[in-house]
C-alpha positions in Angstrom: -13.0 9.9 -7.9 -12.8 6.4 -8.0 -15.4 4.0 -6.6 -14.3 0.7 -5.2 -16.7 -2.2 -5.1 -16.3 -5.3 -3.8 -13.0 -4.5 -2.2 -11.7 -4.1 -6.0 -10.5 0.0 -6.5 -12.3 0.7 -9.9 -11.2 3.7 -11.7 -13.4 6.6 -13.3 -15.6 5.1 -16.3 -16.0 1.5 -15.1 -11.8 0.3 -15.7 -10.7 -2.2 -12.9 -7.5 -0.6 -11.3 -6.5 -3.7 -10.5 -3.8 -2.9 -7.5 -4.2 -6.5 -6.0 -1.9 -7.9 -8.6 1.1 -5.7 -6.9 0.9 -8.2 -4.3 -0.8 -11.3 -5.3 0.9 -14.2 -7.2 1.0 -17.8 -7.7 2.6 -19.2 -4.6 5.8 -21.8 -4.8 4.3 -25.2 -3.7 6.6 -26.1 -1.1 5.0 -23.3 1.3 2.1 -22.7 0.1 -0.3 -21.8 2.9 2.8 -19.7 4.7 3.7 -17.8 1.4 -0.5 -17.3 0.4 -0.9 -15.9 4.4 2.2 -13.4 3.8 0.5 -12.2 0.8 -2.9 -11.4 2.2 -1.5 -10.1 5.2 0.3 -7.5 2.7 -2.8 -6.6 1.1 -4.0 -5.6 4.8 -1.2 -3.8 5.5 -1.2 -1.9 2.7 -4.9 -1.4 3.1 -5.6 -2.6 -0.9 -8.6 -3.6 0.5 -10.0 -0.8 2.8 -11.6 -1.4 6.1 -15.4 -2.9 5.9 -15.1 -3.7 2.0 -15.1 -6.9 1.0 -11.7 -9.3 0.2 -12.4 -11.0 -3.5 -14.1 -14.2 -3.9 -12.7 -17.0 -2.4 -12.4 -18.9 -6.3 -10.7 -15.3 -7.4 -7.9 -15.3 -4.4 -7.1 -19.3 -4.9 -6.5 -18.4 -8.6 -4.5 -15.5 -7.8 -2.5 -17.1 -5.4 -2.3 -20.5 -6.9 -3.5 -22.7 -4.0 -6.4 -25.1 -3.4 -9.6 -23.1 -2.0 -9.1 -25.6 0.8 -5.6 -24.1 1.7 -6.9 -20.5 1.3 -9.8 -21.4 4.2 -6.8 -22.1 6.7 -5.8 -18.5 5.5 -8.6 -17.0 6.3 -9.2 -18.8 9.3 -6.6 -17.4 10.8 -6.7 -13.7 9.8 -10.1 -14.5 11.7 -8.7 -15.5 14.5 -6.4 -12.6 14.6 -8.9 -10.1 14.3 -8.0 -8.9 10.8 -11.1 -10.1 9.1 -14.8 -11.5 9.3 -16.6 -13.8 7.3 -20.5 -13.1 6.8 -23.0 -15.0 5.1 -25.8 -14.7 2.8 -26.3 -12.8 -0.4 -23.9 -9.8 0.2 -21.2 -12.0 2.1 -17.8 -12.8 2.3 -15.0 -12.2 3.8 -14.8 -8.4 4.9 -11.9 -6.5 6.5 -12.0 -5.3 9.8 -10.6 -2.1 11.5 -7.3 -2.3 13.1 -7.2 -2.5 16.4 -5.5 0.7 18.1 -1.8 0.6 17.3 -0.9 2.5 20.4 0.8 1.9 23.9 4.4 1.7 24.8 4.3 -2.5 24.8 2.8 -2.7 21.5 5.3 -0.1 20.3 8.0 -2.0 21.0 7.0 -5.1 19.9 6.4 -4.1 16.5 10.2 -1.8 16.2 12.1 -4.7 18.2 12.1 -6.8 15.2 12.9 -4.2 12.9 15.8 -2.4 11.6 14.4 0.9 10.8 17.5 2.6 8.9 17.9 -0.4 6.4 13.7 0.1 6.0 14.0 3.6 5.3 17.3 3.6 2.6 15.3 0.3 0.9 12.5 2.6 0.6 14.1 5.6 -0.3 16.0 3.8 -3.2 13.2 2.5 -4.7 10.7 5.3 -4.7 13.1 7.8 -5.9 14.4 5.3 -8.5 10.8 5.2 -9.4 9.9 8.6 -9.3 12.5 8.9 -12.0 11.9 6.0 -14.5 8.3 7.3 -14.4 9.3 11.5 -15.2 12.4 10.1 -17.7 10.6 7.3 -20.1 7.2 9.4 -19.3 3.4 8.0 -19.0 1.1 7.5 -21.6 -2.1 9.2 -21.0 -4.0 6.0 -18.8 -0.9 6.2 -16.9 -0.9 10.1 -16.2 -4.6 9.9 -15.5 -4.3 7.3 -12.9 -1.3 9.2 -11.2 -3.7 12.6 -11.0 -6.8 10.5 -9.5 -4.6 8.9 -6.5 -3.2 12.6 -5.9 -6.4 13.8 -5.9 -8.0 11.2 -3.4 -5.3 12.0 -0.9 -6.2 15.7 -1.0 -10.5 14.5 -0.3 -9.1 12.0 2.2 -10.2 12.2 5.6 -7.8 12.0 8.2 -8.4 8.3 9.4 -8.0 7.3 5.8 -4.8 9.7 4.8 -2.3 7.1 5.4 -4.0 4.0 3.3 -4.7 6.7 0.0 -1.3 8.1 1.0 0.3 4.4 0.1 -1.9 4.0 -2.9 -0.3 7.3 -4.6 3.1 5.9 -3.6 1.9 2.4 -5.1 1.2 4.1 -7.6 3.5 5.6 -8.9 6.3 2.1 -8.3 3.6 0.3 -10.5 4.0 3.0 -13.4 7.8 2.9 -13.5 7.8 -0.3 -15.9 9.3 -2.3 -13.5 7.2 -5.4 -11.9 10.4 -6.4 -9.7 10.7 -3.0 -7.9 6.7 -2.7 -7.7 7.0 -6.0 -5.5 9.6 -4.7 -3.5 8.4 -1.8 -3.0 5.2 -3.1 -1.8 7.0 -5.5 0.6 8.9 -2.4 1.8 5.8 0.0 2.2 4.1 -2.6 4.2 7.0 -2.1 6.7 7.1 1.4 6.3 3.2 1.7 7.3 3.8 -0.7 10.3 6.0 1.7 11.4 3.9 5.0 11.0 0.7 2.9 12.6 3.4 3.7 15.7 3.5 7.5 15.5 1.0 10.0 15.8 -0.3 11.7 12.6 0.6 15.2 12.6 -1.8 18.0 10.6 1.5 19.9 10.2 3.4 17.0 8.4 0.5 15.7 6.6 -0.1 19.4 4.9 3.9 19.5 4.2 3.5 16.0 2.2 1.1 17.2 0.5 2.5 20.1 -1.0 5.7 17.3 -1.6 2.9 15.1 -3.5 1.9 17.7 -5.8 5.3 18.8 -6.9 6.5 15.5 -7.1 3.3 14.7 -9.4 3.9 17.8 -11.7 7.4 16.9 -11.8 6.9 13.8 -13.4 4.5 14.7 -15.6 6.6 17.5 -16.6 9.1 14.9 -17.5 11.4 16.4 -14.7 13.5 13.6 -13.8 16.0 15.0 -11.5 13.5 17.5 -10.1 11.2 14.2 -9.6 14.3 12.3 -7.7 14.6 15.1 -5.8 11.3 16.2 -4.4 10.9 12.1 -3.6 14.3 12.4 -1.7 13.0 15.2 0.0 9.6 13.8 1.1 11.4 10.4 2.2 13.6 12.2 4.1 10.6 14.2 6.0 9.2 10.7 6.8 12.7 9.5 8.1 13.1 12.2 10.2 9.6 11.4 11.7 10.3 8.0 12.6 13.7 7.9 13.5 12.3 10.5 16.2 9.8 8.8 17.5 10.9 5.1 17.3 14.9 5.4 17.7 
């Protein structure tokens, strides 16, 4: 199992999955501190960076975003004032993330579907993980590749429940980043941080979760068997399931 250390996932025998560069790129410089906040608020809704671990250096981030370390203070001055992370000092500080508060309630509910249209989310999403679920079974992984996909379905089967949903969008993440594509792992990202903003409004069902992940291992056989259109169609299937879910509770 991997162990993650200082809010960087690092795989089996010391290799730095590096999952932050998904999200994390050099900023354009008319908008810098808007387009560096979006970013890091990605990273926490994706939960890259679980709850209580540490963010990278503050150096690191600026490089990765491409911003002044002065511009990536504001950032993280207000993610601090929104409750999302806390700064701590002395030898094993930095800037660490903090638990979410409770997503329920009927007002907070609505706030967070008013904005959103939840049938263009859930086609976007559907699109590209079946897309990638296929470019990964057709071209195939090389053996890294193949390893990294059995470790992320292997974490979500040791996950506890309050952590299901954060290693459940790793092996999705996962798998987009293994397709090839670099442009349809950003999307899908953006997409998937939607996705879990939604789900953070619905209860997690035992029923559902055992169902997915019966989905997850034939969908993780299936490409490594190669299987395109078995692949595209287990992912279908398991988008589908999550659809359903959602358009249930929030529509």
């Amino acid at each position: 199992m991997p162990e993650e250390t200082g809010g960087i996932p690092r795989d089996a025998g010391g290799a730095v999955s590096d999952r932050l560069a998904t999200v994390l790129r050099p900023v354009r410089a008319g908008n810098g501190f808007e387009e560096a906040l979006e970013q890091v608020l990605q990273v926490l809704r994706l939960g890259l960076v679980p709850e209580g671990e540490r963010l990278p250096a503050e150096r690191e981030l600026a490089e990765r975003l491409g911003i002044s370390r002065v511009t990536l203070r504001e950032v993280l001055k207000v993610l601090q004032d929104q409750g999302l992370v806390q700064a701590r000092r002395g030898r094993y500080g930095g800037t660490f993330v903090l638990p979410r508060a409770d997503a329920g309630g009927e007002d907070e509910l609505r706030r967070r579907v008013a904005g959103v249209d939840v049938e263009d989310v859930l086609r976007f999403r559907e699109v590209l993980e079946v897309g990638a679920a296929g470019l990964c079974a057709a071209h195939g992984l090389p053996d890294e590749g193949a390893r990294r996909l059995r470790r992320a379905l292997a974490r979500t089967h040791d996950a506890p429940l309050a952590d299901y949903r954060r290693r459940d969008t790793l092996l999705h993440l996962t798998l987009a980043e293994l397709c090839g594509s670099p442009t349809l792992t950003a999307q899908y990202a953006a997409v998937r941080a939607t996705v879990n903003d939604l789900l953070d409004c619905i209860p997690l069902l035992v029923r559902n979760l055992e169902h997915s992940q019966r989905q997850h291992t034939a969908l993780v056989e299936a490409v490594l068997d190669g299987d395109a259109d078995g692949a595209r169609e287990i992912t279908r299937e398991h988008c589908a399931g999550t659809a359903a879910l959602l358009r249930g509770f929030l529509t």
